[in-house]
C-alpha atoms as one frame of an Amber mdcrd trajectory, in Angstrom:
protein
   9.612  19.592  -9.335   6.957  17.367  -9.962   4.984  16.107  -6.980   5.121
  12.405  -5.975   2.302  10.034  -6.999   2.236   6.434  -6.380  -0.175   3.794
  -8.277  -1.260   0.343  -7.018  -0.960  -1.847  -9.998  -3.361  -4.410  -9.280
  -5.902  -5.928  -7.102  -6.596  -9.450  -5.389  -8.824 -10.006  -8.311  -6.847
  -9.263 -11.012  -8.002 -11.480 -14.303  -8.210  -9.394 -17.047  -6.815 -10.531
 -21.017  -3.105  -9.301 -20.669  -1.079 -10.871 -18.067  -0.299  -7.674 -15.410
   3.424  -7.473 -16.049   2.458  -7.306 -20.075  -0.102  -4.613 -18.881   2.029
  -2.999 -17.200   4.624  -2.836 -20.135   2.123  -1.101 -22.457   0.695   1.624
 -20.243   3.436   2.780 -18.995   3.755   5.711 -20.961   0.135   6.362 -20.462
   0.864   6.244 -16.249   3.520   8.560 -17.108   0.913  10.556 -18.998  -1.599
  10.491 -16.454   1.631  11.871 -13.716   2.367   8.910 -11.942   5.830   9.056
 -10.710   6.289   5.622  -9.348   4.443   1.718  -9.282   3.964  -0.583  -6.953
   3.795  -4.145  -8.574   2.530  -6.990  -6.578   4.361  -9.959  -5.595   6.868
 -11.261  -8.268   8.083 -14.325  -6.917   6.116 -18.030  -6.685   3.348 -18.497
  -4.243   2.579 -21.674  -2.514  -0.537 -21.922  -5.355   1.628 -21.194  -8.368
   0.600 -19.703 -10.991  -2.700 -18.909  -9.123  -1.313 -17.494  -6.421  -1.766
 -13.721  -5.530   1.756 -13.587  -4.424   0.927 -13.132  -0.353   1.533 -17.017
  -0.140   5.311 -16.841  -0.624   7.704 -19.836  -1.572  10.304 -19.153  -3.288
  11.782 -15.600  -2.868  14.042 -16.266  -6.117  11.413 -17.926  -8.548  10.842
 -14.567 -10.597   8.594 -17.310 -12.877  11.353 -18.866 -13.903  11.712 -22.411
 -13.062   8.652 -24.975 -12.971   7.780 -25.214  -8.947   4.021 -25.463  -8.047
   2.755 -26.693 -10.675   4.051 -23.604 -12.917   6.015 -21.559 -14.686   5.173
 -18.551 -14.900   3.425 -16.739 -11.619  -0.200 -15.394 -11.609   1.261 -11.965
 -13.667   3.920 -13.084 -15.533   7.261 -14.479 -16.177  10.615 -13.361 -15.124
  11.683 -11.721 -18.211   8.228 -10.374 -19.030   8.350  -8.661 -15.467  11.976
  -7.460 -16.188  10.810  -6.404 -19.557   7.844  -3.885 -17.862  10.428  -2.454
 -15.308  12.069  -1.553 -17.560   9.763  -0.071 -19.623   8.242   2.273 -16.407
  12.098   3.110 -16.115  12.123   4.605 -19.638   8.913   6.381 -18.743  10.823
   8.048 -15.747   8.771   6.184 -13.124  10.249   4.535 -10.463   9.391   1.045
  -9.479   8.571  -0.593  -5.834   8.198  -4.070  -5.127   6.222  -5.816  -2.855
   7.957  -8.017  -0.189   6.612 -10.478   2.178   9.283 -11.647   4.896   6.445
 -12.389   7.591   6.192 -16.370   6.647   6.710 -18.648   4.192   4.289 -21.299
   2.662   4.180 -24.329   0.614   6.843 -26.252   2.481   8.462 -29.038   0.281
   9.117 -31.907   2.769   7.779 -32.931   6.027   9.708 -32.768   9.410   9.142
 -33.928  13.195   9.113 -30.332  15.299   8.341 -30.198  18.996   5.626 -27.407
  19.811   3.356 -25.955  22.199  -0.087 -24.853  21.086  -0.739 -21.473  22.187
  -3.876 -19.778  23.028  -5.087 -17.957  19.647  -6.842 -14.949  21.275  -3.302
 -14.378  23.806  -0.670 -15.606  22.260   1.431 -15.718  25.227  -0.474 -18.219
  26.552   0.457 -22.465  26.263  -2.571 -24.857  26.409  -0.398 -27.534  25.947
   3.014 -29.319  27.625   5.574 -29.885  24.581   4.435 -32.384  21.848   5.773
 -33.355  18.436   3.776 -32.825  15.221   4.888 -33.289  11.433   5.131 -29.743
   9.751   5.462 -28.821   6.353   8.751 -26.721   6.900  11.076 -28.061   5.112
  12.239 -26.174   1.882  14.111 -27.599  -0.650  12.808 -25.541  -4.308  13.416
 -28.760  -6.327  13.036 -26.929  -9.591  15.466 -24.119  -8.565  18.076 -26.709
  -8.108  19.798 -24.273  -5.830  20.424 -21.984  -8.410  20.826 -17.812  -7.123
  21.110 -19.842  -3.488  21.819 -23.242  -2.307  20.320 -21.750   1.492  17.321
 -24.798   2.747  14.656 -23.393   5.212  13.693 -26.021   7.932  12.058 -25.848
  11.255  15.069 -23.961  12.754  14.466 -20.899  10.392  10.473 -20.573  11.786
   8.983 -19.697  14.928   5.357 -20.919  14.522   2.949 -23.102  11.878  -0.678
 -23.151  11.777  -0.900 -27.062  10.445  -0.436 -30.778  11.959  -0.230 -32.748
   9.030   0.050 -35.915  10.929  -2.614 -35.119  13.201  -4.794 -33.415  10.728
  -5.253 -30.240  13.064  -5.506 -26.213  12.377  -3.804 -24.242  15.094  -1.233
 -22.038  16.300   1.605 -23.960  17.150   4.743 -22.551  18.821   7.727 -23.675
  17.232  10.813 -25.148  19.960  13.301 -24.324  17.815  16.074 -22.967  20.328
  16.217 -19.507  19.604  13.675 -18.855  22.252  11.500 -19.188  25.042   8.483
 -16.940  23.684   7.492 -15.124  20.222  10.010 -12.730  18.953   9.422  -9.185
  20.443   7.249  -7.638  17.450   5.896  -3.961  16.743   2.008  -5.179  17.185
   0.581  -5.346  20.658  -2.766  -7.382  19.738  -3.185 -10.929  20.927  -0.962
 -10.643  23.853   1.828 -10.682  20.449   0.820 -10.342  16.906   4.466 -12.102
  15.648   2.467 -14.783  14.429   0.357 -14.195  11.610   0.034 -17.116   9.216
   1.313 -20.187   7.399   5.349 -20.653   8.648   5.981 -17.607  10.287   9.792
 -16.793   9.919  12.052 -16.751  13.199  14.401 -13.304  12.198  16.447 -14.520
  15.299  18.022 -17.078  13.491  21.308 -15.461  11.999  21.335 -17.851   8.651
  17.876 -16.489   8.126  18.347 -12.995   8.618  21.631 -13.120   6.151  19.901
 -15.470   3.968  16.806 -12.450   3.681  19.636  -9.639   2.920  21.524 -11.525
   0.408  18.228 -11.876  -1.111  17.484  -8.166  -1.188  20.732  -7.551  -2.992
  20.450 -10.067  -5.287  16.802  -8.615  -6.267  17.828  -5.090  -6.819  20.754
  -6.604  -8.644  18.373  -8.342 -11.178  15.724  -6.214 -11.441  17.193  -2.873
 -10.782  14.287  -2.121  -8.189  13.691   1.109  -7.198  12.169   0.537  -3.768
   9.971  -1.626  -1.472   6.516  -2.166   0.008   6.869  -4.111   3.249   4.284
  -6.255   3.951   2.478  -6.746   7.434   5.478  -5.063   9.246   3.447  -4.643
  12.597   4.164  -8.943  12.657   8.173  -8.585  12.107  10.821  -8.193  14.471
  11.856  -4.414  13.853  15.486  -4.733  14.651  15.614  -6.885  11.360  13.693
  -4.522   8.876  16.790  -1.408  10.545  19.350  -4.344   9.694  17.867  -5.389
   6.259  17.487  -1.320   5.224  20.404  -0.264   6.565  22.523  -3.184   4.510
  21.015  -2.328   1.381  21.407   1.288   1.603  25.254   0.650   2.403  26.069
  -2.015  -0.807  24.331  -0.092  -3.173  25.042   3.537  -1.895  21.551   4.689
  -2.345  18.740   5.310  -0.515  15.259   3.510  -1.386  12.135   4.603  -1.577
  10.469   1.880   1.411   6.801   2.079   2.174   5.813  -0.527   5.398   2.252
  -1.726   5.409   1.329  -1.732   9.432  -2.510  -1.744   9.710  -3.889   0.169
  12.377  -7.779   1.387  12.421  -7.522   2.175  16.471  -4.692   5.104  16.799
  -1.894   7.222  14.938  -0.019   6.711  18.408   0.988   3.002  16.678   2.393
   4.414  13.672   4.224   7.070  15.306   5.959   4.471  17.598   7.033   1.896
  14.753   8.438   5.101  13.019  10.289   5.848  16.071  11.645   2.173  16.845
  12.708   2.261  12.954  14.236   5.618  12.927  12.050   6.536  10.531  13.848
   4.455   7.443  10.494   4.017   6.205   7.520   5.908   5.299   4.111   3.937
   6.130   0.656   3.758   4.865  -1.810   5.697   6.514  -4.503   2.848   7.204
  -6.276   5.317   9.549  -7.093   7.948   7.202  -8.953   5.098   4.533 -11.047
   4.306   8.129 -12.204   8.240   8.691 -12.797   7.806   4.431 -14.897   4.608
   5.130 -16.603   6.145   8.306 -17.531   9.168   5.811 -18.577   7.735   2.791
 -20.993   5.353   4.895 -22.084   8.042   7.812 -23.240  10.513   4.940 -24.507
  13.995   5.844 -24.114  13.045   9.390 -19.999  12.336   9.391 -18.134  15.426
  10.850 -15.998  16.502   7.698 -13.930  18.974   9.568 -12.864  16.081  11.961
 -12.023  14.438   8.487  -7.410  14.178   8.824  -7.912  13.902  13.157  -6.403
  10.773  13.902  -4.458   9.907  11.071  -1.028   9.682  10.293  -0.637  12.199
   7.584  -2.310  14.757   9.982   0.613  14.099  12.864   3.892  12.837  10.861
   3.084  13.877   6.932   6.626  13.498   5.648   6.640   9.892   6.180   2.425
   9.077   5.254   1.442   7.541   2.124  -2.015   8.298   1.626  -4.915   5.899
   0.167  -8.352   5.398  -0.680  -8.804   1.719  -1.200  -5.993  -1.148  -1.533
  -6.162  -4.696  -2.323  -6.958  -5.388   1.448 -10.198  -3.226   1.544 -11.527
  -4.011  -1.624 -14.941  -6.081  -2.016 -15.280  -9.529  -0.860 -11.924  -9.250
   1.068 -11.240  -9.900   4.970 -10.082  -6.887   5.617 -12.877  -5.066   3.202
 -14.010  -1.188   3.613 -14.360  -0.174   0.762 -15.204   3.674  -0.022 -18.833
   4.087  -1.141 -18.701   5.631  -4.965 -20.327   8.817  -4.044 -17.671  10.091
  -1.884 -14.791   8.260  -3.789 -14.091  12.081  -5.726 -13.679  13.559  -2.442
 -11.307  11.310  -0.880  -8.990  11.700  -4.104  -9.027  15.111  -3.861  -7.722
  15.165  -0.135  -4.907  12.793  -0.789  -4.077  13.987  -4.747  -4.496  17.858
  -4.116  -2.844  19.162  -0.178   0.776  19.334   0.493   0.618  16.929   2.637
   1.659  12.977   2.045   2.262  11.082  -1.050  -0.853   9.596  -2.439  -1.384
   6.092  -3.960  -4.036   5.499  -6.096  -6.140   2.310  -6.428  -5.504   0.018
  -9.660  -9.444  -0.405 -10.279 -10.131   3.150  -9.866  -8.248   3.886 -12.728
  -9.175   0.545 -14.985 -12.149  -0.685 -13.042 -12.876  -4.317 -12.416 -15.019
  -6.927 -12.734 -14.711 -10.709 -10.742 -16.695 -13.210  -8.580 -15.969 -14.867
  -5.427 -17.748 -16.478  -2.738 -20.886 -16.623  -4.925 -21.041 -12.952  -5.470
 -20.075 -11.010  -8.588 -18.533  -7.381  -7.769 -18.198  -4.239 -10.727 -15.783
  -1.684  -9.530 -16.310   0.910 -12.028 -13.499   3.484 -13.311 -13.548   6.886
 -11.264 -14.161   9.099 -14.015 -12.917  12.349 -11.775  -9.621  10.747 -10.995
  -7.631  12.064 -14.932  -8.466  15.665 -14.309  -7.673  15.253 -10.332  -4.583
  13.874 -11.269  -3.773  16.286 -14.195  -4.249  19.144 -11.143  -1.882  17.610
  -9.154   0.729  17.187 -11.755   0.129  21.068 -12.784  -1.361  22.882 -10.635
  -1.356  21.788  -6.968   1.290  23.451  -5.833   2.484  26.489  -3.191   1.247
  27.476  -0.069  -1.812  25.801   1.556  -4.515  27.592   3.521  -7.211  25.554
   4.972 -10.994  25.902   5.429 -11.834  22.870   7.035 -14.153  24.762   9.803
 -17.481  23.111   8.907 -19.369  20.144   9.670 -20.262  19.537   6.063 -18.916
  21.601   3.701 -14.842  22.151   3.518 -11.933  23.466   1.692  -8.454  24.557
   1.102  -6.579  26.589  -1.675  -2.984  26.508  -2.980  -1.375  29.600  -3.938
   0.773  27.871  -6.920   4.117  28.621  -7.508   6.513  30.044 -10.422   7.957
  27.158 -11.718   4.171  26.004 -12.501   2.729  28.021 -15.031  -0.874  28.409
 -13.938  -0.320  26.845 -10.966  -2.696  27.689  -8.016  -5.917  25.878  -6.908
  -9.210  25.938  -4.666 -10.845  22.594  -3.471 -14.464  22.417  -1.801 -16.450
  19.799  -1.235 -20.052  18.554   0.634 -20.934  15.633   2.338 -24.517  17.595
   2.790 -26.307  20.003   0.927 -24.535  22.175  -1.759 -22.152  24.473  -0.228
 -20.567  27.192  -0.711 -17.256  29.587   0.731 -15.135  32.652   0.769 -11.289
  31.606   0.449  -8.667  33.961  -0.263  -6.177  33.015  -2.988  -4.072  36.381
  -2.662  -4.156  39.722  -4.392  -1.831  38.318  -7.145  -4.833  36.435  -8.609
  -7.336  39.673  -8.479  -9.031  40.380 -11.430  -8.380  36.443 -12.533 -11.119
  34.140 -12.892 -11.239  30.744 -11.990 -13.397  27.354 -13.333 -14.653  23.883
 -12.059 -12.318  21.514 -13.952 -14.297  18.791 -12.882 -17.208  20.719 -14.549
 -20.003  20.279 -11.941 -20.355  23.987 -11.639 -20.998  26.022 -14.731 -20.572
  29.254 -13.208 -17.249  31.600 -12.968 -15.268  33.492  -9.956 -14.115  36.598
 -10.382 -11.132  37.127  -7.501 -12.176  40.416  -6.165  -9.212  43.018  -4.797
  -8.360  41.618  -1.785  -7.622  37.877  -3.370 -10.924  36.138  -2.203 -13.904
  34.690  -4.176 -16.811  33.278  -3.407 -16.331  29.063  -4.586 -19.100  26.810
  -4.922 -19.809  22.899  -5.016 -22.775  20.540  -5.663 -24.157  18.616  -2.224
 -22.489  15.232  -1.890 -19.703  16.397  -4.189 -16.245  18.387  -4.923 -15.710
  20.643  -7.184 -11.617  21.908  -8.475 -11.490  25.213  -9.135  -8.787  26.202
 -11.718  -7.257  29.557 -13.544  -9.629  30.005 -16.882  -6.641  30.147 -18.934
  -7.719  32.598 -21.965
């Protein structure tokens, strides 16, 4: 069985000729090429900014780019039956297809209503520094162009718990919706600010029953249209839990199925977070292992001095790695953005070779790692270049990375691991090392089966070959500051 590799297909910044869904139409049989087993396509529905908007904006859940709302038809990537059109053509490919879903808040509210509010301290949420007061709040939804075609369901102040906007007092804040389903924020997975349910624009109030019903009619309809393969949850940590089990759990009953769900729940500070949303969840869904990109970024900026062998403690895939999906950069750590860390270049080849080539986790691969990028923003002009490592790392893992893993990750600097390969691969078997210092070099055993066999850099940045000697071990090498794949020299 082929191993599970994920792709990122885009970034905040995307602008290149082809519209992404079109883009994403034509390579797919060069993603299925390059082993990529399923993509995870951005946003599909209208943002608040039409067809500008990134997609993390949300409107209208059901405007695929379909109907003229915001100033557009078509979204930022595409149009409904251009995106419908590349889903189907990564089906064909045999590559499965996740969508990105944002049920944290709405924006772009159609109409104006009265709403009674508290404002609430921003650094403790659970805080008032106010008495109740009415504002005017943009959170009433209507979708005039929609016409209430797929639904004739109307968001107003009852379906949100909090806004960020006075319109008739012209003030930025975080206002505390009095909407009767509650005295306080709903009870939420993230701890920070006294309660992290609020997050931005018109955060959505999952203890209103019409809401929550509204949000799973929605999910069937979507997989209904677009014949989805599975879902990227976005900023889970700020959603009431009980409602993601409830939305999952109906899904996987009407269809029958089980999809693949990946939750995006930031953390930097401890794997002890992700462990307990996994646990309040029951572990319906696997989540992104924000903590390894942070030991990446703490790496790839400490040099020589980073401790590599301390390189998985901490993370997610290092305590729960059936339920981690692995990741260099995303569209949140990228340059320019707020939540930016993005791996230095030099180290970039290492980091894909501990997520693409172990056992453990599923990998995801950056967009511009792949394609590269060029943009401007906030009066700076950013070149993310192509990883040129990143084909033959991923042709390893499609071919080769397989069987049992032994580890050598007992050195400051220099560390490794082999796989042992496996029957149904022909060839199969690997050895990884890399350096954050000075060139380095180790013994690793690959077994007596492979005595007598030589092995190559397929990444080429050692010329010389190792013999395996009787007992299975050779002595591997790799450049300083660098990885090198070691490979069976197939005659």
């Amino acid at each position: 069985m082929q191993n599970q590799t994920l792709i990122q297909y885009f970034h905040w910044y995307y602008n290149e000729k082809d519209n992404l869904w079109t883009k994403a139409k034509n390579e797919a049989a060069n993603l299925s090429e390059m082993g990529f087993t399923a993509v995870w396509l951005p946003p599909a529905y209208k943002g608040s900014s039409g067809g500008y908007s990134i997609g993390y904006d949300a409107y209208d859940l059901y405007d695929l780019g379909e109907f003229d709302q915001k100033n557009s038809i078509d979204t930022k990537y595409g149009n409904k039956d251009q995106y419908i059109a590349a889903i189907n053509a990564l089906h064909a490919n045999n590559i499965s297809v996740l969508a990105d879903t944002v049920f944290n808040h709405k924006a772009g509210g159609d109409e104006l209503e009265k709403v009674k509010v508290k404002k609430v301290n921003p650094l403790n949420r659970n805080e008032f520094i106010s008495d109740e007061f009415e504002i005017e709040a943009w959170t009433k939804f209507t979708f005039p162009g929609r016409q209430g075609k797929y639904s004739a369901f109307l968001w107003d102040y009852q379906c949100f718990s909090g806004v960020d906007w006075a319109q008739d007092i012209n003030e930025s804040a975080i206002f505390e919706i009095q909407n009767g389903y509650g005295e306080s924020w709903e009870k939420v997975a993230g701890t920070e600010l006294g309660n992290y349910d609020y997050l931005m624009f018109d955060d959505i109030d999952f203890r209103n029953p019409s809401v929550k019903q509204e949000l799973i009619n929605w999910g069937k309809w979507y997989h209904e249209t677009c014949k989805i393969d599975g879902f990227r949850l976005d900023a889970v940590k700020h959603i009431s839990p009980e409602f993601v089990i409830e939305w999952l759990d109906e899904l996987k009953k009407e269809f029958n199925r089980d999809f693949f769900v990946v939750s995006e729940n930031w953390n930097i500070a401890s794997a002890d977070d992700l462990e307990h949303y996994i646990e309040i969840t029951g572990g319906r869904t696997q989540l992104f292992d924000s903590l390894l990109h942070h030991n990446f970024y703490l790496a790839s900026t400490g040099g020589k001095d980073y401790n590599m062998s301390s390189i998985f403690d901490n993370t997610l895939v290092q305590k729960n790695p059936e339920l981690a999906v692995t990741f260099v950069d995303n569209h949140d750590s990228q340059p320019l953005q707020a939540l930016e860390s993005f791996i230095d270049f030099w180290f970039r080849p290492l980091a894909y070779a501990l997520i693409l080539l172990r056992e453990q986790g599923i990998p995801c691969v950056f967009f511009t790692d792949i394609y590269g990028a060029n943009y401007e923003d906030k009066g700076k002009t950013i070149e993310l270049v192509a990883l040129s490592e990143l084909p033959q790392l991923l042709k390893a893992r499609q071919y080769l990375a397989y069987g049992e893993q032994h580890d050598y990750l007992d050195h400051n600097n220099c560390i490794g691991w082999t796989r042992k390969g496996d029957e149904e691969h022909p060839n199969s078997g690997i050895v990884v090392l890399m350096s954050n210092g000075e060139e380095g070099f180790k013994a690793m055993e690959m077994g007596k089966y492979f005595s007598g066999k030589t092995f190559i850099d397929s990444l080429e940045k050692r010329k010389e070959e190792v013999l395996i000697d009787e007992n299975g071990f050779g002595e591997f090498f790799c450049n300083a500051g660098s990885v090198s794949v070691w490979t069976l020299k197939v005659q």
